[in-house]
C-alpha positions as CSV (number, residue, x, y, z in Angstrom):
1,X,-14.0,47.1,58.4
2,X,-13.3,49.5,56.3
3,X,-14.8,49.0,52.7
4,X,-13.3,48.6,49.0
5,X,-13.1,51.7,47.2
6,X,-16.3,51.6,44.9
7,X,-16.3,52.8,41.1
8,X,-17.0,56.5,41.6
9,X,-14.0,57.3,43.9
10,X,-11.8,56.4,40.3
11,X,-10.7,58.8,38.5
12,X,-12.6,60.3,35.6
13,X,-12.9,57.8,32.4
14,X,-13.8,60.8,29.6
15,X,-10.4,62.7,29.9
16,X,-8.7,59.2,29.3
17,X,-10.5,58.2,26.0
18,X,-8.4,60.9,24.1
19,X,-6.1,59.8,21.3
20,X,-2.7,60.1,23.3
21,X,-3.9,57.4,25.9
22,X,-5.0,54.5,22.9
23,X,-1.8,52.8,22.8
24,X,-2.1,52.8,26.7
25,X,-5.5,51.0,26.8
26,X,-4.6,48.9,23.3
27,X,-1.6,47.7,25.9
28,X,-4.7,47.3,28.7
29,X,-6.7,44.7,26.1
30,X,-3.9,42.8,25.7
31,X,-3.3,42.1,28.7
32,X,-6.9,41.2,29.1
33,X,-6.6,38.9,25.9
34,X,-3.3,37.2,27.5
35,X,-5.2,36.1,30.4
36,X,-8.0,34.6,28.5
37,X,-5.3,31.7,27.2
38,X,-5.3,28.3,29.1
39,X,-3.3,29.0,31.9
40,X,-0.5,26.3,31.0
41,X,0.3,27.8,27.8
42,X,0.2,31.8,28.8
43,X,3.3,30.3,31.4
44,X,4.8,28.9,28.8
45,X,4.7,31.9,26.6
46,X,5.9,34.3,29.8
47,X,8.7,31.7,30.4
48,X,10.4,31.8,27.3
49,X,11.2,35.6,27.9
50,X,14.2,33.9,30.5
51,X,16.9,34.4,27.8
52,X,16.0,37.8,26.6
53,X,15.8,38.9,30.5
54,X,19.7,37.7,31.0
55,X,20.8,39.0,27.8
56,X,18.6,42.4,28.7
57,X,19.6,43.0,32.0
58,X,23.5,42.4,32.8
59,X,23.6,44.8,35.2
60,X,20.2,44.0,37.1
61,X,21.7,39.9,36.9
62,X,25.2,41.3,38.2
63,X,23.4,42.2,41.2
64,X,21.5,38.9,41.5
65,X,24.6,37.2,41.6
66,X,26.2,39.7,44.5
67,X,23.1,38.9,46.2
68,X,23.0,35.4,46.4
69,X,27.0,35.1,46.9
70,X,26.5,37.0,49.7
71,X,23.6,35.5,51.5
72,X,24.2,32.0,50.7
73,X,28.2,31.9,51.0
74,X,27.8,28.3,52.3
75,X,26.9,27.3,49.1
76,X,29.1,26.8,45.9
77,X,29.7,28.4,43.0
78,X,27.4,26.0,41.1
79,X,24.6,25.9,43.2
80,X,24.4,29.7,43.4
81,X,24.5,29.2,39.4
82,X,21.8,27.4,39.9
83,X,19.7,29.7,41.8
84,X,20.3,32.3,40.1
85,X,18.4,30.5,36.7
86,X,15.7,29.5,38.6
87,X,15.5,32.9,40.0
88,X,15.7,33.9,35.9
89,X,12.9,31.9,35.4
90,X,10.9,33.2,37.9
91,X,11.0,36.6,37.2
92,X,10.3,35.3,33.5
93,X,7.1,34.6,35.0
94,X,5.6,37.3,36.7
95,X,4.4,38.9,33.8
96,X,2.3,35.9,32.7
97,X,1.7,35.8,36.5
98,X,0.5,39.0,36.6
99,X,-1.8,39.2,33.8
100,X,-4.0,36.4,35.2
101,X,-4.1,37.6,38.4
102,X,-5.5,40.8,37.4
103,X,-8.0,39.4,34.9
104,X,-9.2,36.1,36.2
105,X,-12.0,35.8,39.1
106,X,-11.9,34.0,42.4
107,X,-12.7,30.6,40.9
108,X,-9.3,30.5,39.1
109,X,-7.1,30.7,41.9
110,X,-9.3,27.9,43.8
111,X,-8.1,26.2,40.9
112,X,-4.4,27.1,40.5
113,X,-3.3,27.1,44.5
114,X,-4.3,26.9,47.8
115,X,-3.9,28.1,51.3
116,X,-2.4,27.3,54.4
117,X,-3.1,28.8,57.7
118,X,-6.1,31.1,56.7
119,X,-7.2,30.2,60.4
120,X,-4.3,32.7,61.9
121,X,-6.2,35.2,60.1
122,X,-9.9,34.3,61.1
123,X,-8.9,34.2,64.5
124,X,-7.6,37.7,64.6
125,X,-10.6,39.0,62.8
126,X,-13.1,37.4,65.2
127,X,-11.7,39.5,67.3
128,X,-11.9,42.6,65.5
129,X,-8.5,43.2,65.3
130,X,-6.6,44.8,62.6
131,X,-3.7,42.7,60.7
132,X,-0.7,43.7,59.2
133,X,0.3,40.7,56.8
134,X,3.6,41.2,56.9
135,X,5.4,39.8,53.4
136,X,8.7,40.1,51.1
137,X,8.7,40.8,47.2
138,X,7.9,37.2,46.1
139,X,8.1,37.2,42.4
140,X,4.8,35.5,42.7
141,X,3.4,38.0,45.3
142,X,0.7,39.0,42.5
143,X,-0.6,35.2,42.3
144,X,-0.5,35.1,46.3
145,X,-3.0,38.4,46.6
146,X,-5.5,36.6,44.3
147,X,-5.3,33.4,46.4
148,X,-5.7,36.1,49.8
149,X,-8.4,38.0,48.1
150,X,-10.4,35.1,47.2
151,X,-10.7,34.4,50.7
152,X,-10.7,38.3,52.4
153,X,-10.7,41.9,51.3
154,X,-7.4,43.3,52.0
155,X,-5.6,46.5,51.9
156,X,-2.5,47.6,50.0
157,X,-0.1,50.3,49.9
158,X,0.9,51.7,46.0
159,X,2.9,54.6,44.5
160,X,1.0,56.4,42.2
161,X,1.5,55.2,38.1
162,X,2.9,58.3,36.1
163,X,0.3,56.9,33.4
164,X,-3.2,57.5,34.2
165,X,-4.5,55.2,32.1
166,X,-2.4,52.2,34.1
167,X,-4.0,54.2,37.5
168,X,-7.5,54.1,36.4
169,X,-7.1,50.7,35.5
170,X,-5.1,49.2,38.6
171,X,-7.8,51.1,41.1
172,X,-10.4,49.6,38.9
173,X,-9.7,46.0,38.8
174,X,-8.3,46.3,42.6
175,X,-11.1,47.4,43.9
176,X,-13.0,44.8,41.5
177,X,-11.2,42.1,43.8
178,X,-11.8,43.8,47.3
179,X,-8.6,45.2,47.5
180,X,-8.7,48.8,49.3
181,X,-5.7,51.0,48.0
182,X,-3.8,53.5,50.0
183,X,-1.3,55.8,48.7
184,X,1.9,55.6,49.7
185,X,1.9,58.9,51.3
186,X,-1.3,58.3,53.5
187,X,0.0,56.5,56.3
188,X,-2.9,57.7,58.3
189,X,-5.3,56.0,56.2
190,X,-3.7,53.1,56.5
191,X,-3.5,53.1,60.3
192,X,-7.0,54.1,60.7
193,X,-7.9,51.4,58.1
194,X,-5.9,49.0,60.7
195,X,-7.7,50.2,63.5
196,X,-11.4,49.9,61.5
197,X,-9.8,45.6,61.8
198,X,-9.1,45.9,58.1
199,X,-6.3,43.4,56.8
200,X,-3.3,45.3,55.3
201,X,-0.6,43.7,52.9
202,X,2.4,45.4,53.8
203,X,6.1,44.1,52.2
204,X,9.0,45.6,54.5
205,X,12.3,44.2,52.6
206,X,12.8,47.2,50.6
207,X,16.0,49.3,50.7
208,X,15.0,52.8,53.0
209,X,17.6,55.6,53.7
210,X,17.3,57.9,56.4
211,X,15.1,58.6,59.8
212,X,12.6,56.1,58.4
213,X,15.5,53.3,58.5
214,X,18.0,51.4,60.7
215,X,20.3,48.6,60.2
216,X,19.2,45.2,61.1
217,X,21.1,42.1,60.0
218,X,19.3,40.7,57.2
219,X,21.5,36.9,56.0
220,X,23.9,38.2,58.4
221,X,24.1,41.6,56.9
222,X,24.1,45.0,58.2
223,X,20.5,45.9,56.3
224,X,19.0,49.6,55.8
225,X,15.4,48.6,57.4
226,X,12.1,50.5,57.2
227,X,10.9,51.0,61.0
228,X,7.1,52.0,58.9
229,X,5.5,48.2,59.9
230,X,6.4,48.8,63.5
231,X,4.7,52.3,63.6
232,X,1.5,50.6,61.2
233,X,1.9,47.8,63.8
234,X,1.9,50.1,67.0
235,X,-0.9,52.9,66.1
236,X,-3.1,50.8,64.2
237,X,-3.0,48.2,67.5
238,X,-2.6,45.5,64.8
239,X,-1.7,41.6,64.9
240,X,1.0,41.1,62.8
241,X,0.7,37.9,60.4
242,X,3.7,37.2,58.1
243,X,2.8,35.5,54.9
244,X,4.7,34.0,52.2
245,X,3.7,33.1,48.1
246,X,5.4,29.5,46.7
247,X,5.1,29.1,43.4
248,X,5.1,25.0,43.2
249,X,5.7,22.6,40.1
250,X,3.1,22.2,37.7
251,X,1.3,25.7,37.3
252,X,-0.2,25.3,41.3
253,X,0.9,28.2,44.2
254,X,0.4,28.4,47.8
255,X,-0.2,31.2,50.2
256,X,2.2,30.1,53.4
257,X,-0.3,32.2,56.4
258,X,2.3,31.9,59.5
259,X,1.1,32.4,63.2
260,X,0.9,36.0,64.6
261,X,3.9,37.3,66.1
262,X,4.8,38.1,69.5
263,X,3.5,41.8,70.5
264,X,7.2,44.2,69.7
265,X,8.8,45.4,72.4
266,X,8.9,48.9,71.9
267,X,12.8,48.9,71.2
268,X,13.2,49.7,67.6
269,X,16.7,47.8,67.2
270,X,15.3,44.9,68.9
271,X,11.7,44.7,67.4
272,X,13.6,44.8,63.2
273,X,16.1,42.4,64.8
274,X,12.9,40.5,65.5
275,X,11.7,41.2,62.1
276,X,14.2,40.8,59.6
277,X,15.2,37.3,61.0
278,X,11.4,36.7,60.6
279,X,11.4,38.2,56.7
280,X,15.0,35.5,56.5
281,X,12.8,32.7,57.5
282,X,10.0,33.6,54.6
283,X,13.1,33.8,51.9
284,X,14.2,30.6,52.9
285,X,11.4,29.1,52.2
286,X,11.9,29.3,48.6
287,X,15.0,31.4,48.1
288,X,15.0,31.1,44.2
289,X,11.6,33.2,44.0
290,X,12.9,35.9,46.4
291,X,13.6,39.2,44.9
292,X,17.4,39.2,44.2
293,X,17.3,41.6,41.3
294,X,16.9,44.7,44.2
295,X,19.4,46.3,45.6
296,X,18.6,45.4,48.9
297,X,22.1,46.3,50.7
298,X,22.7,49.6,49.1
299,X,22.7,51.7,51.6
300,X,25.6,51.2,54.2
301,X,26.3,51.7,57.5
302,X,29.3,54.6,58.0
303,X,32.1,54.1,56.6
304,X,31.7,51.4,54.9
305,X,32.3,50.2,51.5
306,X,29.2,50.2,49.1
307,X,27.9,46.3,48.3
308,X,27.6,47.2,44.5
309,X,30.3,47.7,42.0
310,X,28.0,50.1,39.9
């Protein structure tokens, strides 16, 4: 399996110790100093930000609410009201979320969560295959990779930060927790890192125009979906594993590792069919964490009308 990237593949530290970058890495020990607080009361503190978040972002709740009218039309007007403040309140806590699952070792998520199904995973790598851990944008996906890498190294696919401080420092700590990153851009690193049996989180619910895309139903609608896992799948000759973060009462998570699915058929239409009811199921399992703030329906098939008013 292909290895972590170790400290001397980061970028150069000198160049970033100028003055322009020391709000950048003031920003960076905070963060640090955040996750040092008991974990119960650094929630609390990330949870309060709920009001400011729906009085900040109208239009970004706007589209929470045309997502969850849409996808859950069998429901009424006060349960989707409903989801949509837990779905506040989860976002509230990511960045809390986030903070200690940059910052805190393996021993803290043994003690915050646990996970189910890790067995799907060992099986696949006794046999020296490669796995594609097929996800969706969890708002506590960050909390769910801490649980994974606790257990596995695993490999993920980023976009480059614009600040280098914030790359140094993401390359640093994930490959401080065994997580190998790819660049976007370098697919064929992350088939041959497949194909060397490594593990590779990959979340496929994102909104993708063009030759890379075609329209699966997705909650019964007509979805813009990324054909990219099937290729991953296909050339890196990888199982694919979905797996789903819960964020449960009480501070505690669990990583939801599902059986491997059936091989895809080679039809593209067919195999995201396959897919997208698959990445339906994982929402469902607890639809208020989902992702609803995305634009997920933007693009539209021909002729049709676009999903969002702005």
């Amino acid at each position: 399996m292909k290895s972590p990237p170790k400290a001397e593949s980061l970028p150069p530290l000198k160049p970033l110790l100028m003055p322009k970058y020391w709000l950048s890495w003031l920003l960076v020990g905070f963060s640090w100093l955040y996750s040092r607080l008991p974990f119960a009361l650094g929630m609390r503190m990330s949870r309060a930000l709920k009001p400011l978040l729906k009085a900040a972002m109208r239009k970004r709740v706007a589209i929470i609410e045309r997502n969850l009218s849409a996808c859950f039309p069998e429901k009424n007007v006060a349960e989707r009201a409903a989801m949509l403040d837990q779905n506040l309140l989860a976002l509230a806590s990511m960045p809390g979320e986030t903070l200690y699952a940059w910052w805190r070792s393996p021993a803290f998520f043994e003690n915050i969560g646990t996970v189910r199904g890790f067995e799907h995973v060992e099986a696949a790598q006794r046999e020296g295959k490669g796995i594609l851990l097929l996800s969706v944008h969890s708002t506590c996906m960050e909390i769910g990779s801490g649980l994974l890498t606790a257990k596995t190294p695993i490999g993920a696919i980023y976009r480059s930060y614009k600040n280098p401080v914030m790359e140094y420092v993401t390359l640093r700590v994930r490959a401080g927790k065994s997580v190998y990153m790819i660049k976007k851009r370098e697919i064929r690193s992350a088939m041959r890192y497949l194909r060397e049996g490594g593990a590779l989180w990959y979340a496929a619910d994102m909104d993708v125009r063009g030759e890379q895309s075609l329209f699966a139903p997705f909650f019964g609608i007509q979805t813009a979906t990324m054909t990219a896992p099937l290729r991953l799948a296909k050339a890196g000759k990888a199982v694919v594993i979905p797996m789903v973060p819960i964020r449960l009462p009480g501070n505690r998570f669990r990583l939801d590792i599902l059986p491997a699915l059936n091989a895809f058929s080679g039809d593209d239409q067919q195999d995201l069919e396959y897919m997208n009811a698959v990445l339906e199921k994982m929402v469902r399992m607890a639809p208020e964490q989902y992702w609803w703030i995305h634009r997920r329906f933007k693009t539209r098939p021909p002729g049709e009308a676009p999903f969002y008013s702005d």
